[in-house]
N, C-alpha and C positions, 0 to 999 in steps of 0.2 A: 487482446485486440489492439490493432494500433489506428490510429489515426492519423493523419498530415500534421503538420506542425500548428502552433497556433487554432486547431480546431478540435473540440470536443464537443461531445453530446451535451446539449442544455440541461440532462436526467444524470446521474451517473448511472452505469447500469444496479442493476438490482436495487435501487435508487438508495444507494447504501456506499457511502464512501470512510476513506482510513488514510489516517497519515502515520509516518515514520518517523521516528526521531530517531537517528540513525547514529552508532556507537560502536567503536572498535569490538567491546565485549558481546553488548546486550543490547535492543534495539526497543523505547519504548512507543506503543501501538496505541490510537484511538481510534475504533470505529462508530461513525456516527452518522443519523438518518438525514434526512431532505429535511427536517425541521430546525438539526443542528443537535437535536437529543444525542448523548452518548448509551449508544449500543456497546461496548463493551473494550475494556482498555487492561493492556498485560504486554508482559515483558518479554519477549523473544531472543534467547541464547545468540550469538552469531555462531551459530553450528551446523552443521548439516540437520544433525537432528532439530537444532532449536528453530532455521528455517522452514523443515518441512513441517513443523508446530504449526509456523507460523503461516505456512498456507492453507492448514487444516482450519485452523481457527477463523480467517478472514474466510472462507466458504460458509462455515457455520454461521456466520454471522450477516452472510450473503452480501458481502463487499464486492464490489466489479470493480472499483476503480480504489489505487492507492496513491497519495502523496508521498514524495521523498524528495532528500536535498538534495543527491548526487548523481548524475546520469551512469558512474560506472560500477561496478562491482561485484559482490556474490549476489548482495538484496536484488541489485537493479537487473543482475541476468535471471534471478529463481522466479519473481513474480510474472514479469511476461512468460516466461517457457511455462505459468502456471496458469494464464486464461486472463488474468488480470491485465488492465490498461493500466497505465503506470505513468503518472503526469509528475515531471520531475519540475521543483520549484526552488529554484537558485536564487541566493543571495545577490544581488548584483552591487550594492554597494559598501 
């Protein structure tokens, strides 16, 4: 799902959100609830296969929304084409 810039839902959806640490090889994953508790944290290939891991698992663990640092990519095209809202958060300094 995407939204206008500057605007997201005050919930994430399935009130369950995951950030990216995003790496040439390997991609490390924490998904965590509206309290802050960690739901579940693992390492994702940068593979086709280790992507589509990595979509299986953030469903499982019922993530709607993910964190990442770069707005381009394989990560940044597989999670929207996969239902996920995908809030990219840049360095800026």
């Amino acid at each position: 799902m995407e939204y206008p810039p500057d605007t997201l839902p005050a919930v994430p959806p399935g009130e369950v959100t995951c950030g990216i640490d995003w790496a040439s090889d390997d991609h490390a994953v924490c998904v965590a609830d509206m309290a802050g508790k960690v739901v579940q944290r693992f390492i994702a290939e940068h593979t086709g296969k280790g992507l589509a891991g990595l979509v299986r698992q953030l469903r499982r663990a019922g993530a709607g929304e993910v964190a990442i640092e770069r707005p381009g990519g394989t990560v940044a095209e597989t999670l929207p084409e996969a239902g996920f809202t995908v809030v990219v958060i840049s360095r800026t300094s």
